[in-house]
N, C-alpha and C positions, 0 to 999 in steps of 0.2 A: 312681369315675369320674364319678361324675355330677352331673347337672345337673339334672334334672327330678325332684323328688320331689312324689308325692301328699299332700295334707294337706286333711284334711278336705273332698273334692271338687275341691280346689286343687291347682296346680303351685305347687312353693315350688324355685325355683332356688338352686344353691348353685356354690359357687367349683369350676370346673371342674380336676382332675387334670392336665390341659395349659395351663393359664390363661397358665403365662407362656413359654408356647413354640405360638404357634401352626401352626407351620410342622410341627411333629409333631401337635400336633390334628388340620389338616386331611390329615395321612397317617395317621393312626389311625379318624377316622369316615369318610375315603372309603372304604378298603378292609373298616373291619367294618361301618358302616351305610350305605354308600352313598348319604351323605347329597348331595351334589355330581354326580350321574351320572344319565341315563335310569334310571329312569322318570321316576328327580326330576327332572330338568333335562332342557330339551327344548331345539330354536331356535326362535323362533320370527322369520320375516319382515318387517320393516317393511313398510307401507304406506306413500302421499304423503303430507306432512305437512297438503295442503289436500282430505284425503280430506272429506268435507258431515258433519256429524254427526247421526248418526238424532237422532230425537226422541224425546225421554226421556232422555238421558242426559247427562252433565255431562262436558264434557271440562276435563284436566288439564294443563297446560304445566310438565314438569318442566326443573329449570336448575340447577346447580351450581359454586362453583370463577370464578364472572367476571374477581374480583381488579381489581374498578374496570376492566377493559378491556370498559365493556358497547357503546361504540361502534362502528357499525353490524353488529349485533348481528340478522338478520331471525329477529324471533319472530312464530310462528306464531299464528292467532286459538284463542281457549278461554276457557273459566269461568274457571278457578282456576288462578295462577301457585302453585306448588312450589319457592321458591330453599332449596338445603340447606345453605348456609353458603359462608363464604369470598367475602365481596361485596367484601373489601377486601382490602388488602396489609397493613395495620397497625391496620385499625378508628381510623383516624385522624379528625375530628371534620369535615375537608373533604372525606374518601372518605364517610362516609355519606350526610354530605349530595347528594352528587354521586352516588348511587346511588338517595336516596330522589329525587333529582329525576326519574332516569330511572323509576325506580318508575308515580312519576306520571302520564307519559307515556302510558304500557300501558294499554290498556285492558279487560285483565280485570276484572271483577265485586270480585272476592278476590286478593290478594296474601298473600302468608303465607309470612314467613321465619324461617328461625335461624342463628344462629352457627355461623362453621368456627373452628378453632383461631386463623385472621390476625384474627380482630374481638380484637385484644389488650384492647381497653378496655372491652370488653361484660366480660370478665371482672375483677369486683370483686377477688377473692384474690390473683393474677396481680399487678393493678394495684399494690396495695398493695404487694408485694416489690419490683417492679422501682422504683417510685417511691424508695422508702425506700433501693433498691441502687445507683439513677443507672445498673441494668444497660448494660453496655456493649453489647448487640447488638442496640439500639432505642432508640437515641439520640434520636429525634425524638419517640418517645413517651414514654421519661422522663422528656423534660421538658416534659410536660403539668401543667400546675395541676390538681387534684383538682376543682375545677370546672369543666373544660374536659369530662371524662370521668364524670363522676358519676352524670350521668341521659342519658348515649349514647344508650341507643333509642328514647327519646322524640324525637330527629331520624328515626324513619323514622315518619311520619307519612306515608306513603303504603301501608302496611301493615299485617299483622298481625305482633308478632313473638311470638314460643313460645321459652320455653326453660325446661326442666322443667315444660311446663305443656299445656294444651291449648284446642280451639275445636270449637265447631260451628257448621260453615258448607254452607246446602243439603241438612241433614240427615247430613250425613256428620263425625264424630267425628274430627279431628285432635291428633295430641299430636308435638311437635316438643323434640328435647335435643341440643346442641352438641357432646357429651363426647366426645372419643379416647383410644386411650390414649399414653402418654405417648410423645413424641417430640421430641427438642433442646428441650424447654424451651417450645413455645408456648403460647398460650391452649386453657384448656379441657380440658386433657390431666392425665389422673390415673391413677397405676401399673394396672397390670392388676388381675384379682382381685378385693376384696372392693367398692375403690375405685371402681371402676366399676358394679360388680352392684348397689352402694349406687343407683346413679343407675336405673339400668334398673328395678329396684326400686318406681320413681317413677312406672312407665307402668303406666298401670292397665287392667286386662282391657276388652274393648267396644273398644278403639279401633276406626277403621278404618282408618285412616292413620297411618304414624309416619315421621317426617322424623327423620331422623338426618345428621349430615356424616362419619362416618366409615362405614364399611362393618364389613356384621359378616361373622366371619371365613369365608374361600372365595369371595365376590367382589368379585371386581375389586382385591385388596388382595397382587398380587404387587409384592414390589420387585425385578427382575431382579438389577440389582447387587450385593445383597447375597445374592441366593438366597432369599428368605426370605419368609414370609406375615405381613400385620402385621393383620389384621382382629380383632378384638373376640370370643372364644369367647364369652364370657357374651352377648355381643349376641345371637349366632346365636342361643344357648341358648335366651334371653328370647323373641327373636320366633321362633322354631319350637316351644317348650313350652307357654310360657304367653300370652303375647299374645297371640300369632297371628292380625296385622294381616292386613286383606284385601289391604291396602299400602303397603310402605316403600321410601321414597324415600331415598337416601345416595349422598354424592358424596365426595371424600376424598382419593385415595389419585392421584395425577398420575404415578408411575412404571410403573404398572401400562397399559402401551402395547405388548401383544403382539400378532402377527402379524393377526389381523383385530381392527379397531376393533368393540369391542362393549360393547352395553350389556346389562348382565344384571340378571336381573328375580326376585324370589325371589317365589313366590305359595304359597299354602298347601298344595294337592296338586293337579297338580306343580307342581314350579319349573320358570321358565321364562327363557330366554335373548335378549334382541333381538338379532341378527346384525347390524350395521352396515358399510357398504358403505366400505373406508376412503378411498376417492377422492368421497364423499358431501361435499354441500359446502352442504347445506343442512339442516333440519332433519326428520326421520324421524318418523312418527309407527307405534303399531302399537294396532289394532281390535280388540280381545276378538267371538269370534262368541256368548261368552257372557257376556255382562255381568254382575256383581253384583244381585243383589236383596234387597230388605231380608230379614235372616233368611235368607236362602241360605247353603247350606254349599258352593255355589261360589266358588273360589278367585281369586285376581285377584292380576297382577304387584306386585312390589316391585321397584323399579327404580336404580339408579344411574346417573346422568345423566353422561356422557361428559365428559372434561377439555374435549376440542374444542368452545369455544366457539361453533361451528357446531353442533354435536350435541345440539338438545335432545330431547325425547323426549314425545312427549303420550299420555294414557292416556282412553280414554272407559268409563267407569264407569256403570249404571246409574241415574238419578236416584233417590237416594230420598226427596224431596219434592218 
């Protein structure tokens, strides 16, 4: 079954026993580790998103999922914007730009994005097949010239962008990666299993933040119509064994629109839930009364930022410089 093996003081992850059905993972480790349930998971309250920010600490402006509709968009003031992918509809060459322009705009400190699965062009491998196949279900992008798309993220120049890689900004360690697993064919997306554990693989211990765009598996990653869970076991595995981000940001999964609007938060012990109000028509913020310290073995949200465009989510973290 597992996932977490000791190696020489080390977690060394392996391809999880449910890897390619997560919809029985997450009914095999709710009911034997309650891994998804109080004590683990709590709710916790939003606050106003124009709550003052003490001093000391750094506030976060998480954002997910825009799809080029960032028009009139009210973002809340903070340090450090959080987009976890999906800026565009096709990662087309006049969505970026139009995305880094609004980028500009903002005036946070730090911007810092990555790829969802729609930046089709951000992904090199991807690009190559459908170019070469004239695929029929992105017509407008197949017929891009290799130099239209070659050095894509070099147009967000109002940013930082990450993808398998990482920053330090304000003393706090960011590592941001694109990857899903596989769905109809889009960018970024690679079968369950070794494929993806490969990339996870890639994030290395210390982080304190990890941006992901898809979710790992147990939140926010129901597809009602199909019945089914589609979140990333190795994800989970990674950042509950071995990583073990003070906080992960992931946005993804747009089917996933059950009875209350919420945004859920994983943090290291416990996890924790934002409750969101679904007639809420502005953006939420929620206040840790215990902020991070450098070296603390206190815990801090991991968050997925709400499909609703309205719904961003800000996180105030203790500075640690």
């Amino acid at each position: 079954m597992a996932h977490g093996i000791p190696s020489q003081g080390k977690v060394t992850i392996t391809v999880d026993e449910y890897s390619s059905n997560p919809t029985q993972a997450f009914t095999h480790y709710n009911i034997n580790q309650s891994r998804f349930q109080p004590p683990h998971v709590h709710m916790v309250d939003p606050i106003p998103y124009d709550t003052p920010k003490p001093a000391g600490h750094t506030r976060f402006v998480c954002i997910s999922d825009t799809h080029s509709r960032t028009d009139g968009i009210q973002m809340p003031y903070g340090d450090i914007l959080l987009h976890t992918g999906d800026f565009t509809e096709l990662g087309l060459p006049s969505e970026v730009k139009k995305f880094n322009d609004w980028l500009g705009n903002l005036p946070y400190e730090y911007k810092i994005v990555i790829a969802g699965n729609h930046e089709l062009t951000f992904d090199k491998e991807f690009m190559a097949d459908l170019v070469k196949q004239d695929y029929y279900r992105f017509p407008s992008v197949s017929k891009l010239k290799p130099e239209d798309f070659d050095n894509v993220q070099s147009l967000l120049t109002n940013s930082i962008y990450l993808q398998d890689s990482e920053v330090t900004v304000k003393g706090f360690r960011i590592y941001g990666a694109p990857w899903t697993p596989w769905f109809n064919g889009w960018g970024f997306n690679l079968p369950r299993g070794q494929s993806l554990l490969d990339k996870w693989n890639l994030i290395p211990e210390g982080i304190d933040i990890l941006m992901t765009h898809g979710p790992p598996l147990g939140f926010r990653d129901w597809v009602p119509k199909e019945l089914q869970r589609v979140g990333c076991v190795e994800l989970l595995n990674t950042v509950q064994r071995r990583v073990r981000p003070k906080l992960h940001v992931f946005g993804g999964i747009h089917e996933d629109e059950r009875e209350e609007r919420r945004i859920l938060c994983i943090i290291r012990h416990p996890q924790v839930a934002i409750s969101m109000d679904p007639e809420e028509l502005f953006p939420s913020a929620c206040l840790f009364k215990d902020p991070l310290c450098k070296g603390s073995l206190t815990a801090l949200p991991c968050l997925n930022p709400f499909l609703d465009l309205s719904h961003l989510c800000l996180i105030q973290l203790k500075s640690i410089v």
